[in-house]
C-alpha positions in Angstrom: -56.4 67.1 -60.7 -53.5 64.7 -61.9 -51.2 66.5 -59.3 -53.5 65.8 -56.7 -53.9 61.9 -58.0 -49.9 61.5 -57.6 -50.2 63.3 -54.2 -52.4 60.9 -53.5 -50.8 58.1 -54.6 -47.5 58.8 -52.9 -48.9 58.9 -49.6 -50.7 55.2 -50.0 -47.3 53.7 -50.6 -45.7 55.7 -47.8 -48.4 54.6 -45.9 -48.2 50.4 -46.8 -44.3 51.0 -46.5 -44.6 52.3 -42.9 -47.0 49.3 -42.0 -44.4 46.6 -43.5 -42.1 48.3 -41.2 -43.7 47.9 -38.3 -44.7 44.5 -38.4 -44.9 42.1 -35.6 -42.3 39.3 -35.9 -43.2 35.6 -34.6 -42.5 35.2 -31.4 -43.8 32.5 -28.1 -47.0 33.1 -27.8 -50.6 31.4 -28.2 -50.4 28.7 -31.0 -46.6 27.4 -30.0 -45.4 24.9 -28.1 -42.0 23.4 -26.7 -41.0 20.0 -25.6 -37.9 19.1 -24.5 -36.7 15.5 -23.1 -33.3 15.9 -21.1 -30.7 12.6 -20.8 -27.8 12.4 -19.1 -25.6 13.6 -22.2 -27.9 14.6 -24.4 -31.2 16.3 -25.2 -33.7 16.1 -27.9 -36.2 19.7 -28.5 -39.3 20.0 -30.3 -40.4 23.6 -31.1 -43.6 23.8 -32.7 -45.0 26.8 -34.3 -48.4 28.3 -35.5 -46.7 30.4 -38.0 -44.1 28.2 -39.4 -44.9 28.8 -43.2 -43.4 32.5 -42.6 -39.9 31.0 -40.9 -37.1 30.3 -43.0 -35.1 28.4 -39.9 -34.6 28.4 -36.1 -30.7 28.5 -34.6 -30.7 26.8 -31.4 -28.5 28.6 -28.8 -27.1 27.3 -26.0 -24.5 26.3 -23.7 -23.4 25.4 -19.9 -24.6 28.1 -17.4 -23.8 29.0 -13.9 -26.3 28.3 -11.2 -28.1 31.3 -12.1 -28.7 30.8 -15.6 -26.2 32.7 -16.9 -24.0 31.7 -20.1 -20.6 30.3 -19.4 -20.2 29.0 -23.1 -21.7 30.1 -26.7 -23.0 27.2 -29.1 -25.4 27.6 -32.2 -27.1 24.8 -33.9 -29.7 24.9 -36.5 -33.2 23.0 -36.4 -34.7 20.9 -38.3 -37.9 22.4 -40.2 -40.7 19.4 -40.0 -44.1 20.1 -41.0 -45.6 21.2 -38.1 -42.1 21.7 -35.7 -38.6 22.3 -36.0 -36.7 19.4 -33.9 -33.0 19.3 -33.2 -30.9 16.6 -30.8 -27.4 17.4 -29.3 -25.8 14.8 -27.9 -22.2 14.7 -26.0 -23.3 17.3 -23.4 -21.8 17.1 -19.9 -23.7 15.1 -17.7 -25.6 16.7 -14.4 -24.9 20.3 -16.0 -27.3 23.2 -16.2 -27.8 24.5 -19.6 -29.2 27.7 -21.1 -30.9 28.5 -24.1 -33.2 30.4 -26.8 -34.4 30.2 -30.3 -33.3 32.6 -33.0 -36.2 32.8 -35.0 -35.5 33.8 -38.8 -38.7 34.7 -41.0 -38.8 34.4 -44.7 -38.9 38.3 -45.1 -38.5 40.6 -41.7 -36.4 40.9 -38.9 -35.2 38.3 -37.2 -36.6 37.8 -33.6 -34.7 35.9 -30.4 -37.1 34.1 -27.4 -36.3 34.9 -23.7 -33.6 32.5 -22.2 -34.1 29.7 -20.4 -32.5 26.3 -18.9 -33.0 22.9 -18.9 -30.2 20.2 -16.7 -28.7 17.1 -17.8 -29.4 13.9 -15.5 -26.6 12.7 -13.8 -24.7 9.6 -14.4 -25.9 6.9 -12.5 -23.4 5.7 -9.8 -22.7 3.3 -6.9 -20.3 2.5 -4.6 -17.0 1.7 -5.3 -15.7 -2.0 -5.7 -12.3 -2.6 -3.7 -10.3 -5.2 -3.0 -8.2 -6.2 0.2 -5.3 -8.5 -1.6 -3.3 -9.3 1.3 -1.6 -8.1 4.8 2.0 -8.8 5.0 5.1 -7.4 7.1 3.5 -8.0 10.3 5.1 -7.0 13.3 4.3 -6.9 17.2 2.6 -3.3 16.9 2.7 -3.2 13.0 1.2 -4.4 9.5 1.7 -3.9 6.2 -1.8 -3.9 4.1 -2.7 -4.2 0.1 -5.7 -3.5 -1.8 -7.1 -2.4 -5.0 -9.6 -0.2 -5.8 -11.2 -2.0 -9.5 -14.3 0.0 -10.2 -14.9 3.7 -9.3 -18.6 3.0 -9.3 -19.2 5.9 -12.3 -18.0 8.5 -9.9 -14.7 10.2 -8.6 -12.9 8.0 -6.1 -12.4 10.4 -3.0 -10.5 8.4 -0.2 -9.7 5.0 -0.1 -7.9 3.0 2.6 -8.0 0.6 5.3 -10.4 0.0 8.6 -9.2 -2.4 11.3 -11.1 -4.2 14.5 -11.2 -6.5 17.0 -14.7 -7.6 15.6 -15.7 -9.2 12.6 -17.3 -5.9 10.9 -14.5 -3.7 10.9 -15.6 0.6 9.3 -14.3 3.2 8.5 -16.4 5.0 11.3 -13.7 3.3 13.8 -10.2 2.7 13.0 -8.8 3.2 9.7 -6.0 4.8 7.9 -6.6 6.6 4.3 -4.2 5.3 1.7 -4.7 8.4 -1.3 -7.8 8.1 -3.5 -8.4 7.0 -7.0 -8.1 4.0 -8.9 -5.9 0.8 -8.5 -3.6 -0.6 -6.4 -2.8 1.0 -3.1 -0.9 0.1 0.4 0.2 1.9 3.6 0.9 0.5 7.2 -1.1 0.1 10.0 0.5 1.0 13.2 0.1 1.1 17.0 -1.8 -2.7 17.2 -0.9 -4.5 20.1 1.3 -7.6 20.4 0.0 -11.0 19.9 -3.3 -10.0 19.0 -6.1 -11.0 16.1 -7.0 -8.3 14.0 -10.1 -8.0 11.5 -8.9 -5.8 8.2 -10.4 -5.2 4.7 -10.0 -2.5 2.3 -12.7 0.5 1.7 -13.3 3.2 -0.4 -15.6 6.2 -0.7 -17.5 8.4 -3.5 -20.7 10.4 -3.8 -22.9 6.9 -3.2 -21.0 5.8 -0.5 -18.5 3.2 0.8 -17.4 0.1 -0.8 -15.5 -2.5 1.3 -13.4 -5.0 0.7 -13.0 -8.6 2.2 -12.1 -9.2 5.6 -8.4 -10.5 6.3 -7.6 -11.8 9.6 -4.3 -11.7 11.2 -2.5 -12.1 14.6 0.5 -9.7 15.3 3.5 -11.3 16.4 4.9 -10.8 20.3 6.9 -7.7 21.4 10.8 -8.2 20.6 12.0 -9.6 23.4 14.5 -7.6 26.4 14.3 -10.0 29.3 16.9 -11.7 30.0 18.5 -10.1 27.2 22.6 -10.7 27.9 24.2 -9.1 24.7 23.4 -8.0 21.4 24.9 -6.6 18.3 23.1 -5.0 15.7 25.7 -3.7 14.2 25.2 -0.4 13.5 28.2 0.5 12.4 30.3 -0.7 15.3 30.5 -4.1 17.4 28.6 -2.4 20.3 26.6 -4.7 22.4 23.4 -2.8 23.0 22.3 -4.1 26.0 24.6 -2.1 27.8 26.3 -4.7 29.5 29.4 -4.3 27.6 30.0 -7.3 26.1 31.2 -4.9 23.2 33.1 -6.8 20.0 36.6 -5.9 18.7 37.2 -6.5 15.4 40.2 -9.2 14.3 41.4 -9.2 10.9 39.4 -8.9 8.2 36.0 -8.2 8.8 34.1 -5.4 7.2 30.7 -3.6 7.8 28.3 -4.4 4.8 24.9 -3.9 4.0 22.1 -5.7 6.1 19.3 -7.9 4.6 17.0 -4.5 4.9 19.4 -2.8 2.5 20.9 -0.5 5.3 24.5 0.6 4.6 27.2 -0.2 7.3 24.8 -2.5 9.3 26.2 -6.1 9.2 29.2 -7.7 9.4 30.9 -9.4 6.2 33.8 -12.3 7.2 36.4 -13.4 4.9 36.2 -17.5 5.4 39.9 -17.3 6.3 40.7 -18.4 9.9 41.2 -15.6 12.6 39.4 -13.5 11.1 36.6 -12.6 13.4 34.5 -10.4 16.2 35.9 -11.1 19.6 34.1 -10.7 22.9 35.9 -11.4 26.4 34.8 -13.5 28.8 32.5 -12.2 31.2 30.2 -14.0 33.8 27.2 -13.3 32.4 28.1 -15.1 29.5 28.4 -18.1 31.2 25.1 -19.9 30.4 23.8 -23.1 31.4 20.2 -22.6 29.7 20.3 -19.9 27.0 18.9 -19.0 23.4 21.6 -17.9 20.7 19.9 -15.9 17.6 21.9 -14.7 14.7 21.0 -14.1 11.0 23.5 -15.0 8.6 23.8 -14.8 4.8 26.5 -18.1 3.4 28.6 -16.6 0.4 29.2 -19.8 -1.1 27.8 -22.6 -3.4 27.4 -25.1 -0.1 27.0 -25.4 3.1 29.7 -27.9 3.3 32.1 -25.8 5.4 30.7 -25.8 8.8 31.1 -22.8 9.7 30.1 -21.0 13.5 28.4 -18.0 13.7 28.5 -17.9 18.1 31.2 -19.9 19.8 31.8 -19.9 23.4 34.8 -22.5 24.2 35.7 -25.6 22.3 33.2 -27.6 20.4 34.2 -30.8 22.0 35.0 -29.7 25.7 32.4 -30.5 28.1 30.7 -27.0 29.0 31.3 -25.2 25.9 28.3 -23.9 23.9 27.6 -22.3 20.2 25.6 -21.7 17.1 26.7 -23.2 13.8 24.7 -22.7 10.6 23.2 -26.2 10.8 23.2 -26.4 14.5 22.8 -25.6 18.1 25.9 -27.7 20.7 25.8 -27.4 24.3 29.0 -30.4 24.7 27.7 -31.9 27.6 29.2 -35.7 26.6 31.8 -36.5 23.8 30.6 -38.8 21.7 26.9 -38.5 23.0 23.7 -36.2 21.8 25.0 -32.4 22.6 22.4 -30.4 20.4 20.1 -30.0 18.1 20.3 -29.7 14.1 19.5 -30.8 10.3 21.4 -32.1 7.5 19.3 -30.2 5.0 20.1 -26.2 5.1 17.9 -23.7 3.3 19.4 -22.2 -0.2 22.3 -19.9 0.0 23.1 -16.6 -0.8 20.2 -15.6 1.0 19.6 -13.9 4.6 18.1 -16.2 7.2 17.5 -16.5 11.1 18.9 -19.3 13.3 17.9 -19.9 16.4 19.0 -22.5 18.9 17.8 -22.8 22.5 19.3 -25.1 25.3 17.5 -25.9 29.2 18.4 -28.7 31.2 18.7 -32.0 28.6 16.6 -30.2 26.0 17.6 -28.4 22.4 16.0 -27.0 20.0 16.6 -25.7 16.4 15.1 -23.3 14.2 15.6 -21.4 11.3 13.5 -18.5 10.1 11.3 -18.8 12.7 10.3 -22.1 12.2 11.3 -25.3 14.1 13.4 -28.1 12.6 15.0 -30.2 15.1 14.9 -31.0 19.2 16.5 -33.4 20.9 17.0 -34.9 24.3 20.6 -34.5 25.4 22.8 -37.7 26.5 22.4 -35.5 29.9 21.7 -32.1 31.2 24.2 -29.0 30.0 26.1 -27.4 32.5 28.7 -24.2 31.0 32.0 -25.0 32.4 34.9 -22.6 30.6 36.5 -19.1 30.2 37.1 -18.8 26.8 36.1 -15.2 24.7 33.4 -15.6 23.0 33.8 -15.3 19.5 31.6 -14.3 16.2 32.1 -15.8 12.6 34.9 -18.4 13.6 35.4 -21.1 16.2 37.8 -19.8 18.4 39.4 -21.2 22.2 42.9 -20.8 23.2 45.7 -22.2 21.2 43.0 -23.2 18.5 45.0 -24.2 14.8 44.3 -22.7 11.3 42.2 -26.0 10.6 40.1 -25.7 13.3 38.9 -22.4 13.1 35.8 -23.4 10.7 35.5 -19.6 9.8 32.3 -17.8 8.5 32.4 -16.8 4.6 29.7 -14.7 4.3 27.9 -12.2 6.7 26.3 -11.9 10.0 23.7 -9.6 11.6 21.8 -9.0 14.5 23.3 -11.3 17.2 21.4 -12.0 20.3 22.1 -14.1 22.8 19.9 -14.8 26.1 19.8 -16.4 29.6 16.2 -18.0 28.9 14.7 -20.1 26.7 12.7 -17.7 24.3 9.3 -19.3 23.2 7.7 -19.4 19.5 6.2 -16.5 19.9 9.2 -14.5 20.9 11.4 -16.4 18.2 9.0 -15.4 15.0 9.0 -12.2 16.8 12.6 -11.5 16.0 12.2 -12.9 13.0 9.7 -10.5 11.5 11.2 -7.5 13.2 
């Protein structure tokens, strides 16, 4: 009878054991509840439970997911136990990103248990369009400008494509003409090319991200007038050589010491330097074409000196005081018509040296004109009506006719570029043409 109570015995502890075994873990059921309120970078998860006497904790897992739902990252955080919930926050999440998760649920005594996996997405950031700038338009040209802008605020979103839109209205898009000038923040430029001559153009700035397209102010400006050809007699860029261009080959040869140089663009071998010592020079022979009653002589010229007290020519065709002769000098334009009497046009005042600029000097009839850098600065009315009258060469950086002396040569220290000389009267237009070329 004793063996049979031990029998007896053995099998009801065998038999509680094998219950405690098979127990059924907490898990999401009837009685539990989530709620979960998503931000941008953050998120904050109740979790409450009917049976959350028998839990020792809750791990939080979780990470970013693909667009399935499945884990790209592994993260585990533990919950806080409240009375009634566990509650956990995470914040520095990444902003419009889906997330997946599930709760590892730990019991005081048993196994532990992990929910199904699910997701939840972060908000996105809140944008708007960009905020741009249009600084300025500079560098303009008959077909050409040069534009600046800024792009300042990104509007909370990557920067795609920024640039500039151009019209002949006042509402200029970039659903018409526009050019893109990179993307990103800050400063930014490019050119605008192919615009017609002396025409107004509408510009401003835009750029572009997920909200849409910011713009910039509008900037009006008026491209200048083609370069000039007609009546075009010579001219000498040059380019390495005293070539005239034109092809009528008024070409130069070179006397003494003159030396190619660097122009004001910073091209090697494209100007002409002169010494300030007499004879030396660029010679050009007579020729009939040359022989101008109403022209316009352009040049620019860079003075390598403290003053302008020498007065030195940059174009000489005959003798300064001969009836007939004409010339350029770096304060003037002379067409000797009467010694003694009014024969050009010119100022006292000269702009600071050392530095490249553009004179111009025009002659028709009794009336000169002077300009420099575009701009005008003297005319007068001649004591009578110019009329050329000699066959000297013509001569560049030195005042030059036959039998001239040392003293008289009033040479050029400095350098000279871009010599054009016409058989017309260029206007404004044409004349701030050149000079913004």
């Amino acid at each position: 009878m004793k063996k049979l109570s031990i029998i007896l015995a053995c099998i009801l502890v065998a038999l509680i054991s094998c219950t405690k075994s098979n127990e059924v873990h907490p898990e999401m059921g009837d009685g539990n509840d989530e709620n979960i309120t998503v931000g941008i970078k953050d998120v904050h998860v109740e979790y409450t439970r009917s049976d959350i006497a028998e839990l020792s904790k809750v791990l939080f897992h979780y990470g970013p997911a693909d667009a399935n739902g499945n884990a790209q990252q592994f993260a585990i955080a533990e919950m806080t136990k409240k009375p009634t919930f566990f509650e956990l926050t995470l914040n520095d999440l990444l902003s419009d990103t889906l997330y997946w998760y599930y709760y590892e649920l730990i019991p005081k005594d048993g196994d532990i248990f992990a929910t199904d996996q699910k997701t939840f997405h972060t908000q996105a950031l809140p944008i708007d369009i960009p905020e741009v700038m249009t600084k300025e338009v500079n560098s303009i040209t008959h077909n050409s400008a040069q534009c600046f802008g800024n792009v300042i605020n990104d509007g909370g979103d990557e920067v795609t494509e920024r640039g500039f839109c151009w019209s002949l209205s006042e509402d200029p898009s970039s659903d018409g003409n526009y050019v893109v000038a990179g993307n990103g923040l800050g400063e930014f430029s490019t050119t605008i090319n192919g615009l017609e001559p002396n025409t107004t153009y509408q510009v401003r700035a835009y750029a572009k991200n997920r909200k849409g397209t910011g713009f910039g102010t509008i900037i009006s400006f008026t491209t200048s007038s083609e370069i000039p050809l007609d009546g075009l007699v010579a001219y000498y860029p040059f380019n390495g050589n005293a070539i005239d261009e034109t092809g009528n080959g008024h070409d130069g040869a070179i006397i003494g010491e003159v030396a190619l140089c660097e122009d004001r663009k910073g091209n090697v071998n494209s100007a002409y330097r002169f010494s300030g010592e007499p004879f030396n020079y660029i010679s050009v022979e007579d020729a009939v074409d040359l022989h101008l009653s109403t022209f316009t002589l352009n040049a620019w010229m860079y003075i390598d000196a403290d003053d302008y007290s020498i007065n030195a020519f940059l174009i000489c065709k005959g003798r300064d005081v001969n009836d007939g002769s004409y010339c350029l000098r770096i304060h003037d334009v002379n067409a000797q018509n009467y010694y003694g009497g009014i024969n050009g046009a010119g100022v006292e005042e000269l702009p600071e040296v050392r530095v490249w600029h553009m004179l111009t000097g025009t002659v028709q009839g009794d009336q000169a004109k002077f300009y420099i850098d575009g701009v005008l600065m003297d005319e007068k009315t001649l004591s009578s009506s110019f009329e050329y009258n000699n066959e000297e060469s013509m001569a560049l950086g030195m005042h030059y006719y036959s039998g001239v002396p040392d003293f008289y040569t009033y040479p050029l220290l400095g350098m000279l570029d871009d010599v054009r000389i016409y058989n017309r009267v260029l206007t404004i237009e044409e004349i701030q043409a050149l000079f913004v070329e």
